[in-house]
N, C-alpha and C positions, 0 to 999 in steps of 0.2 A: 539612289544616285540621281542627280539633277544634273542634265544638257541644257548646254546654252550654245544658241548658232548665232555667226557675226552679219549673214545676208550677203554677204560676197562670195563669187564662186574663188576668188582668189585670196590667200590667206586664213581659209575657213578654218575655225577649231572648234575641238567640244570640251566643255565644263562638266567636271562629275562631282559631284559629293558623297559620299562614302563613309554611312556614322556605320559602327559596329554596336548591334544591340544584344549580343548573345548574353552580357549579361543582365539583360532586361528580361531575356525569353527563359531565363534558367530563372532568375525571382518568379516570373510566370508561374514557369514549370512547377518550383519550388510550392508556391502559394497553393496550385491546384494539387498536387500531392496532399499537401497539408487541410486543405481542404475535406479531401477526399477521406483521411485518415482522420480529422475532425465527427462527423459525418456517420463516419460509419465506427466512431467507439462506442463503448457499452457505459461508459463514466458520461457524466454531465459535464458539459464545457458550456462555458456561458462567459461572456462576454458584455464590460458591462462600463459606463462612464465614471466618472471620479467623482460624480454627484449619487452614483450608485443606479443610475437608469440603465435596461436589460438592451444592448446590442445587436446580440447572436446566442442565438437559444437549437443545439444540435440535438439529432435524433434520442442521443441516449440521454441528455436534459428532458424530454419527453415521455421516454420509458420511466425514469427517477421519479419525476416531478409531477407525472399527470396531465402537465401545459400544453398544447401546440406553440408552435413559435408565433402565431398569428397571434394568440392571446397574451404572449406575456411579454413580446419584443417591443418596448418604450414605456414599458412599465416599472416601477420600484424592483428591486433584488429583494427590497421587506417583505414582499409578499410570500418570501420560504420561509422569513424569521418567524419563531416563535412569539407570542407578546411579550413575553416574559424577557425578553433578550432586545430591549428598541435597539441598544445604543450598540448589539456587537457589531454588526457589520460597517458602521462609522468609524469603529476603532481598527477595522481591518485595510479602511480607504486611507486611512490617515498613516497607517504604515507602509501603503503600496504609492501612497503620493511623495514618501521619503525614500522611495527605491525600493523597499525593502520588500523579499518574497516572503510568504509565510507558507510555508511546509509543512504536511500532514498535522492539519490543525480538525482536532474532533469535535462534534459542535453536534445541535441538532436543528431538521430543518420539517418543514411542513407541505405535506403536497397538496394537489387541489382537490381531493377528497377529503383534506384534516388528519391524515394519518401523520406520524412523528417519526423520523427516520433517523436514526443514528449515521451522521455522514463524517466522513473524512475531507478536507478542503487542502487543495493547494491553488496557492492564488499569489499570481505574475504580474509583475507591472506591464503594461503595452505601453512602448513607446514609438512616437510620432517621427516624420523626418529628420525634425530638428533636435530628437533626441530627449527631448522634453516628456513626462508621464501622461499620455492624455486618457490611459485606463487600467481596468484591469481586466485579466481572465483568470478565472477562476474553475479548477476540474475538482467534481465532489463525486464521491464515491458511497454506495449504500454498501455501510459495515451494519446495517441493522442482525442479518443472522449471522454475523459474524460476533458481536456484542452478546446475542442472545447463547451462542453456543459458548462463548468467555463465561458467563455467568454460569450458564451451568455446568460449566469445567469448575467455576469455583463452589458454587453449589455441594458440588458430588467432591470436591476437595477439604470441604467445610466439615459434609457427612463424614466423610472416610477417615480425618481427623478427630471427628467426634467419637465415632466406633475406636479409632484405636485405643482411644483415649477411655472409652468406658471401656475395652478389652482389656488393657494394661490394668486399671483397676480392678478388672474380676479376677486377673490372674496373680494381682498382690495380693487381693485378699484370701486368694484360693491356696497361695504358698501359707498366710499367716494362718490359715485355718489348718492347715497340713502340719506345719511346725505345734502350732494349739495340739491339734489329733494327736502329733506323735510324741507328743510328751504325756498328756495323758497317757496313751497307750503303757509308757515305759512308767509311769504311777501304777498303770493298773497291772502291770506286770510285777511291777517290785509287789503289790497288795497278794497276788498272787501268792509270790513265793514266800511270803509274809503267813500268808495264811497254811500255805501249807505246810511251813517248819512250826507252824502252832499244833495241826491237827497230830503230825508226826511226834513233838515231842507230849502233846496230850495224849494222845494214845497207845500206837506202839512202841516207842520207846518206853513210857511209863510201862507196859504192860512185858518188853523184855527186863527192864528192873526187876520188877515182880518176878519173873521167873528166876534172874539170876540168884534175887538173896534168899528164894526158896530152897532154889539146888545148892546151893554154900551151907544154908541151915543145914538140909538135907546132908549136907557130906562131912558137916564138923560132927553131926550127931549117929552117924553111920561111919565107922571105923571099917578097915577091908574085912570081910569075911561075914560082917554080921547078918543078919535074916530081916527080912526086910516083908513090914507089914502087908498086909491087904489093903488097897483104897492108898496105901500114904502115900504114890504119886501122880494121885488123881488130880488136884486142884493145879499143881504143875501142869499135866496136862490140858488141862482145860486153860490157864492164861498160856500156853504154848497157839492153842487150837484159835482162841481168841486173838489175838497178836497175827498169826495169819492169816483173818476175816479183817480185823482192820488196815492190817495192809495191803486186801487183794481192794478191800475200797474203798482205800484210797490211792490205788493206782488205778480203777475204775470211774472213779472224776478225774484225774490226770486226762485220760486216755482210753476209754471204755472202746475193746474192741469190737461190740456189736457196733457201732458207729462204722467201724471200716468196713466192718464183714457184713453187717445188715443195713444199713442205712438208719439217717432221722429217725422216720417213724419205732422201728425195732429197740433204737437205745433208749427211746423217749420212755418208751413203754418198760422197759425195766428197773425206771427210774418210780415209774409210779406204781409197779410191781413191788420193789422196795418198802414204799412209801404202805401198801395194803398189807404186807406183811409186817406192819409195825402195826395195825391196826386203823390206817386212815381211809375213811370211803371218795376215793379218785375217780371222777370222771373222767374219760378217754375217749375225746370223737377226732378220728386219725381219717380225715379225707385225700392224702397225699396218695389214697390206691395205688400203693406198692411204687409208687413211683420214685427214684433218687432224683436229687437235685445234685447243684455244682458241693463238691465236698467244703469247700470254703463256708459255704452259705449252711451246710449243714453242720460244721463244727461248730457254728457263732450260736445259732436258732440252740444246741444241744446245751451250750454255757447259758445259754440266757437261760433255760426250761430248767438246768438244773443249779444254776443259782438262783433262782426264784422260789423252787419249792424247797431248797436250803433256807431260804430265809425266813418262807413260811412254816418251814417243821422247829425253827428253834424262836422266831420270834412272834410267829401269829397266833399262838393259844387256841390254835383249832385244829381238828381232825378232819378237817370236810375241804377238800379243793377241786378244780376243776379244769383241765389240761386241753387245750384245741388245735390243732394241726391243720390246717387246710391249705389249698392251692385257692388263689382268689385273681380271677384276672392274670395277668404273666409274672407273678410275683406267691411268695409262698407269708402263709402269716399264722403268727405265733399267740396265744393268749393261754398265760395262766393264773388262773384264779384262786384266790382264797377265802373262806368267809370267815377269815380271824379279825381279831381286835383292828385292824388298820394303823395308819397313822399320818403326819401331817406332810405332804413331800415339800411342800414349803416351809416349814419349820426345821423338818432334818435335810432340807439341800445342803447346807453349809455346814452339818453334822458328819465326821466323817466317822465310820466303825457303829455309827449307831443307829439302834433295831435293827427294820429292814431296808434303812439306809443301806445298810453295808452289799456293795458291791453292786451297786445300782450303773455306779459311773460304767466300771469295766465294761457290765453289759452296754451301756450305752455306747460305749468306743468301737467294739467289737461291730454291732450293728452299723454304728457311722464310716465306718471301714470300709462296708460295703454299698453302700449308695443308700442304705436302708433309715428306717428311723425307731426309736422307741418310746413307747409312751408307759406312764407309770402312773394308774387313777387308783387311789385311795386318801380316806379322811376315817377320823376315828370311829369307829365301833360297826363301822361300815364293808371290812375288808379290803383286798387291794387285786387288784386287775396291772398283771405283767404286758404289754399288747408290744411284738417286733413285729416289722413288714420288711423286709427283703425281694427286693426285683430281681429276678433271674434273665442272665447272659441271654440276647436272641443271636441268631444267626449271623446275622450283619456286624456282632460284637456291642452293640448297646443294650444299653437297661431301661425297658420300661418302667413309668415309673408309676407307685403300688399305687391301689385304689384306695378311697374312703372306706370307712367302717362302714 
């Protein structure tokens, strides 16, 4: 407010003037706020001419960039560009001189150690009284561990896509292997029952024939009352007595009840019991020391031992074999040997019924059943080595898996 005095005591008055600044002292206010909140953020604010010369360079442009404001305030903005980038920050002035704001623009920048910072940019035209662009400002934000944790979210998305993706595949081919197994399985089962309405109509059945058109002879030639020789229904008895050996074994390869009642080792051995009573010299080293395994694993190990030394008593041309039983590692393993003629497993693979091809598969199925594997060495004149390994159930429910020979 401005007084003015006229110098007379008479008619004196006073002059005031009276501007109102409050909106002057709120811009004030305004600016030091902004200031203040400049100042003290954690982003870079920088401040810079339309020719791209540095302004105003705040604390967290400091922290970001490495600079003091002393060192970089009237200097280029190029001095954060990479070399490789002359012309971006020209083309950022040329949009902020047309108005234009440019909005979380991702770019990279350089601090004054040389380090490479993945920044975020937002950058404001400054305008002047007149309303005219006389700059820009510019806030950049370090997304460097933020880029770096994106990557390895895509990283560890890239893997875990890759795993499914080989999972998926092990489990297609894990299904097409199972579909393979269980058709095999139901080959080896029809070969099976194949085999055994063979044995049955070769032997017991022939051998109830036999007795029937004895006892018919027998009865058209013996009228009621007659007197009946000595010895004349001896050979009846005997295909009677015979008919019921082959049928107590062949319900004994069915199903051999020392298998339930004694275990592996016990049926093993009566198979090569058998086999010495026909006059073959069998070796037997049974290291399973009295021990049962899972019955599953001993019914397969007992098909494999006694389709092997089947194959050997009718196709190897020898009397000499040799039977192994042991525990090896967490797994039980099997090997029967013959030292007959041999033959070629790659030649009869694709032979089916022939020699000691025959029923090689089944065994193999039976084995693959169980996690296990089989192997079958022989070449002519060399004999053949049957070898199963079977991993037995641990505790936790897995199977280790069998050792080396």
């Amino acid at each position: 407010m401005d007084a003015v005095d006229n110098g007379g005591e008479e008619g004196r008055f006073v002059l005031a003037i009276i501007r109102d600044v409050t909106e002057r002292v709120r811009v004030e206010e305004a600016h030091s706020r902004l200031a203040v909140i400049v100042e003290s953020s954690d982003d870079a604010i920088i401040s810079k001419t339309l020719d791209g010369t540095i302004t105003s360079w705040n604390s967290g442009a400091e922290k970001v960039y490495g600079y003091s404001a002393e060192e970089v305030v009237g200097r280029p903005i190029s001095i954060l560009v990479p070399p490789e980038r002359p012309d971006e920050m020209a083309g950022i002035l040329k949009r902020v001189k047309r108005r234009e704001a440019v909005g979380h623009y991702e770019t990279v920048r350089v601090t004054k150690d040389g380090r490479r910072l993945d920044i975020s940019l937002t950058v404001s035209p400054i305008k002047g009284p007149d309303g005219n662009v006389t700059g820009a400002s510019t806030i950049s934000r370090d997304i460097t561990e933020h880029k770096r944790a994106e990557e390895q979210v895509r990283h560890l998305n890239e893997t875990l896509e890759r795993r499914i993706e080989e999972r998926t595949a092990q489990l297609a081919e894990r299904e097409r292997q199972l579909r393979e197994l269980v058709g095999k399985l139901i080959t080896a089962q029809e070969e099976e029952r194949q085999r055994v309405a063979r044995e049955l109509h070769d032997g017991p059945t022939q051998v109830v024939i036999a007795v029937h058109q004895r006892l018919q002879a027998f009865a058209d030639a013996h009228l009621p009352g007659s007197i009946l020789k000595e010895g004349e229904l001896d050979r009846i008895l005997e295909l009677a007595q015979q008919n019921v050996k082959e049928a107590r074994c062949l319900i004994e390869g069915l199903r051999p009840a020392a298998l339930d009642d004694f275990g592996l080792s016990a049926a093993v051995r009566l198979l090569i019991e058998e086999l010495r009573a026909e006059g073959w010299e069998v070796g037997y080293e049974d290291r399973l020391g009295g021990e049962r395994v899972p019955a599953d694993v001993e019914t397969a190990l007992y098909r494999v031992a006694h389709e092997a030394l089947t194959n050997a008593r009718k196709h190897a041309a020898t009397t000499r074999a040799q039977v192994t039983l042991v525990r090896r590692g967490k797994g039980v393993r099997l090997e029967v040997r013959d030292y007959g003629g041999g033959f070629d497993p790659g030649a009869a693979s694709g032979v089916r019924g022939s020699g000691e091809r025959m029923g090689l598969s089944s065994m193999r199925e039976r084995i693959a059943l169980l996690g296990g594997e089989l192997k079958v060495r022989s070449k002519p004149g060399a004999g053949t080595s049957v070898v199963a390994e079977v991993s037995l159930p641990q505790p936790n429910g897995k199977k280790d898996g069998h050792e080396g020979e």
